[in-house]
C-alpha positions in Angstrom: -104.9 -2.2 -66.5 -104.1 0.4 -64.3 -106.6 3.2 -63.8 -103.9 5.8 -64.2 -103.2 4.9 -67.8 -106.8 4.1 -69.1 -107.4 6.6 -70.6 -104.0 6.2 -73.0 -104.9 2.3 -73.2 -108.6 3.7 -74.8 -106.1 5.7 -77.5 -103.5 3.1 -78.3 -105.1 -0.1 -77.1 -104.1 -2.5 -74.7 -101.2 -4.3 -76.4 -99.9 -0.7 -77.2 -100.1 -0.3 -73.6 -98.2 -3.7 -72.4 -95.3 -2.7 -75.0 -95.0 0.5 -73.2 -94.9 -1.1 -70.2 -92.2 -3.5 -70.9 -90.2 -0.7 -72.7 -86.6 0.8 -71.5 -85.9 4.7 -72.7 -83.0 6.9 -71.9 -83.2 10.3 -71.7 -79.9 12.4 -72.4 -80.5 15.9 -71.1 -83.0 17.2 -68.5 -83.5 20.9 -69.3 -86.3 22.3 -70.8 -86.6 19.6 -73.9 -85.6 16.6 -71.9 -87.2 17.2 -68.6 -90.8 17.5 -70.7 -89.9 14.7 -72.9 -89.3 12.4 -70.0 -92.4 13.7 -67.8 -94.6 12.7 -71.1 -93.0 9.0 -71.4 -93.5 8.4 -67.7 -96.7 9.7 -67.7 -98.1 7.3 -70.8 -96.9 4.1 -69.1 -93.1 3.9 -70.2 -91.9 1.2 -67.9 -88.3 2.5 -67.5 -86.3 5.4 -67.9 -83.0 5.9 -67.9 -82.4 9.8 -67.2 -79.2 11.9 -68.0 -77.8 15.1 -67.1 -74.9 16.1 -64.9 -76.1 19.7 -64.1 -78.4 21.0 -61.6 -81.3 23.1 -60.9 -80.7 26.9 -60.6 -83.4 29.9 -60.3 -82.8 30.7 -63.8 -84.4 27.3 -64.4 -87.9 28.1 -63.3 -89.1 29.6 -66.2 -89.1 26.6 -68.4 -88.1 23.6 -66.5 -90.7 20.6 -65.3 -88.0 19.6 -62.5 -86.9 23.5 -61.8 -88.6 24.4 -58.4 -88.3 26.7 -55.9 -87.7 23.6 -53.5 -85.5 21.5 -56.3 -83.0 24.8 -56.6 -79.5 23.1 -56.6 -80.3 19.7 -56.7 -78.9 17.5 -59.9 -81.4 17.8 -62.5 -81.7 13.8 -62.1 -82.4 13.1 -59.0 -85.1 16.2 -59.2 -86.7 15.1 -62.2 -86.5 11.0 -60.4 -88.1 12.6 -57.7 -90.9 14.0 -59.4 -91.7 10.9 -61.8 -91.9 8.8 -58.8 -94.3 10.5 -57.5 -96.1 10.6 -60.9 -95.6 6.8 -61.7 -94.7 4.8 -59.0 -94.5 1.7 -61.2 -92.0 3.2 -63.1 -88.2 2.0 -63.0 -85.8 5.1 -63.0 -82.4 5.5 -63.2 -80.8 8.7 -62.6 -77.4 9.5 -63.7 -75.5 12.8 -62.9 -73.1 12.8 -65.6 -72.0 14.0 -68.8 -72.5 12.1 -72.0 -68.9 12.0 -73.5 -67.1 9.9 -76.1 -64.7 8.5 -73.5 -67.4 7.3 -71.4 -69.9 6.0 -73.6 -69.7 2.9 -72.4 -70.8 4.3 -68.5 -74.3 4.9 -70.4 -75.1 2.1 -72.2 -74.5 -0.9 -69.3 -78.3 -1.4 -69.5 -80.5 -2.2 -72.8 -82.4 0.8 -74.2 -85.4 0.4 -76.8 -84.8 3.7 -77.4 -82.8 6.9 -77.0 -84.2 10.8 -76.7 -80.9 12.8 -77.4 -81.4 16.6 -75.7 -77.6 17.3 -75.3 -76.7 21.0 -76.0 -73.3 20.5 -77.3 -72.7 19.2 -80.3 -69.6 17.0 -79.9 -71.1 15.1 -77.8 -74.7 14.7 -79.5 -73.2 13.8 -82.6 -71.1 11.4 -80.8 -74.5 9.6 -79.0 -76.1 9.5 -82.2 -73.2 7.7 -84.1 -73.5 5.2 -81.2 -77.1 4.2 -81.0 -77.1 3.8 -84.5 -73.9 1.9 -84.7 -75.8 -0.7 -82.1 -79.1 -0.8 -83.5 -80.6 1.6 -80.8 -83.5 3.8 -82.0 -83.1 7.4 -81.2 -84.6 10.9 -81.8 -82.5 14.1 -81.3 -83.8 17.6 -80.2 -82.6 20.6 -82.5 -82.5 23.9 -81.9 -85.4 25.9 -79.6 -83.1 29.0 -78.1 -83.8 31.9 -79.2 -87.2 31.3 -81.0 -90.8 31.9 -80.2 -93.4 30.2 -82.4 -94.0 26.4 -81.3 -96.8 25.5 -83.9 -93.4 25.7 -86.4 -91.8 22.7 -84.6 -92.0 18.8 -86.4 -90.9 15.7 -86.6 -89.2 15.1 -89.5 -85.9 13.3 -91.1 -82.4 15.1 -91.2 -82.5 15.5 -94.4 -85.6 17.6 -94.3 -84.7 20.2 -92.1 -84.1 24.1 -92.8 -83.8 27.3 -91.2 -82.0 25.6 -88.1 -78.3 26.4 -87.5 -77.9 23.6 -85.4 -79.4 21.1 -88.0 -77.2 22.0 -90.6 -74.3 21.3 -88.6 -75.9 17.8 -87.6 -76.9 17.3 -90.9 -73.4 17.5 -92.3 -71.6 15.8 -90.1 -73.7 12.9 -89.9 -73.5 12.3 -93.3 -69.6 12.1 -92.9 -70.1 9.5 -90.5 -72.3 7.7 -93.2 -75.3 8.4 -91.8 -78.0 10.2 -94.2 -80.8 9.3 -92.2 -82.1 10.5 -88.5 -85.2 11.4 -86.5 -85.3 14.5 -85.3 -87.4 17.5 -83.6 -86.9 20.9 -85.2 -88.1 24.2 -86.1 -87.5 26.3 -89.2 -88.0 29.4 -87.5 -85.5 32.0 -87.8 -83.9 32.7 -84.3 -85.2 36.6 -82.7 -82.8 38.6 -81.5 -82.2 38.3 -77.7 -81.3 41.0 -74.8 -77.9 40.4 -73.4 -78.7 38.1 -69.7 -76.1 38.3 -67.1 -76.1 34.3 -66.7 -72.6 33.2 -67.6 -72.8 30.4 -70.3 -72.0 27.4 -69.3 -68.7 24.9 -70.5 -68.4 24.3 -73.8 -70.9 27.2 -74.8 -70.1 30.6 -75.8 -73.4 32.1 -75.0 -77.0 31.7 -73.3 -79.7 31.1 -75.6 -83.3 33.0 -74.5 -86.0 30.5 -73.8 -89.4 30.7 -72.5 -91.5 27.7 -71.4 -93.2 27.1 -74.6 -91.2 26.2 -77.1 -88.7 23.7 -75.9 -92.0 21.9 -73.8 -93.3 21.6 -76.8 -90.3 20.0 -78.4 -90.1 17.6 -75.6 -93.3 16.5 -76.2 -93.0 15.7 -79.8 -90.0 13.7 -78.7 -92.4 11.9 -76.1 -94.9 11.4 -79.0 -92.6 10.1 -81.7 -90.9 7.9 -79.2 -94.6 6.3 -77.7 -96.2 6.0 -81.1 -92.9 4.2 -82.1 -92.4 1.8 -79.2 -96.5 1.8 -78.7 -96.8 0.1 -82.8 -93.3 -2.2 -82.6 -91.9 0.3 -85.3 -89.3 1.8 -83.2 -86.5 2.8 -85.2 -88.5 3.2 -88.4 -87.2 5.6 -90.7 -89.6 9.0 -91.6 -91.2 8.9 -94.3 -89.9 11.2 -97.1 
């Protein structure tokens, strides 16, 4: 064993470890959620990632972003965030992709084998979309909800669709997941009420029709719940288990 990861094989034991090692996880969406999310997998002995986004760093970044630095400004998020896991992990396989998740070129993404999927896409089209196809092929995967707007990060959890509340973008989820006959999905969410936000002068960007406030600690947090679901899952062999009600 690696001194870099003993202290996680002393939590979750050595086989835990060698699962991790020989695991494969993409990571759709690089901002805030995703970024975190993807730091915390490398950094517990995730043998591969796959990482996903097809914007890039800008100054407005900074605040909340593990890839957003001064230095990073204008690269794609990808091959920032690659950057910095390599440096964090050298071990670790990564593939950066600058591009958009879409439903008409789904099939770009998924040319490798994934043991699981972290869904942080923003819009909902194609969210929905990824989620209807990792579950379609057997692919375990946990979405990010909502963290715009909101403030409080000991209200965030892990929980099932079904038991989420308060969040605008879960309902939406929620209810068009069960038209596509699927009642049942992991997910990271808060039932905090979104505060009320100051107008910003950062245009939103396609697809949105407004930018969300955000400081560090919310959406950090979310990622690492993500990172945490997806470990304990891959670290036990239950990936893909359904929450318990």
């Amino acid at each position: 064993m690696e001194e870099q990861f003993i202290r996680t094989q002393m939590l979750l034991g050595a086989d835990a470890l060698d699962r991790l090692r020989r695991s494969h996880v993409a990571v759709f969406g690089l901002g805030g959620v995703g970024g975190w999310c993807a730091e915390a997998l490398c950094r517990s002995g995730v043998g591969a990632l796959t990482l996903i986004d097809q914007d890039t760093v800008s100054v407005s970044n900074l605040n909340r972003q593990c890839a957003a630095l001064h230095s990073t400004v204008g690269m794609e998020k990808a091959r920032a965030t690659a950057q910095r896991l390599a440096d964090i992990a050298p071990g670790c396989l990564l593939r950066p992709m600058a591009a958009r998740y879409e439903a008409d070129r789904r099939e770009e993404f998924f040319q490798a084998r994934y043991d699981y999927i972290v869904d942080a896409i923003d819009l909902v089209s194609c969210k929905l979309d990824l989620i209807e196809t990792a579950h379609a092929r057997s692919i375990p995967i946990i979405s990010a909800l909502g963290t715009g707007n909101k403030r409080d990060a000991q209200l965030l959890r892990i929980a099932d669709i079904s038991q989420t509340e308060g969040c605008p973008l879960a309902r939406v989820v929620r209810k068009e997941l069960r038209k596509r006959g699927i009642p049942r999905h992991k997910v990271v969410f808060s039932p905090e009420l979104a505060s009320s936000a100051e107008a910003g002068d950062e245009a939103p960007p396609p697809g949105r029709r407004s930018v969300p406030a955000s400081a560090m600690w919310v959406p950090a947090a979310a990622g690492l719940l993500l990172a945490q679901a997806v470990i304990l899952d891959l670290a036990d062999g239950s990936a893909g288990a359904p929450t318990p009600s």
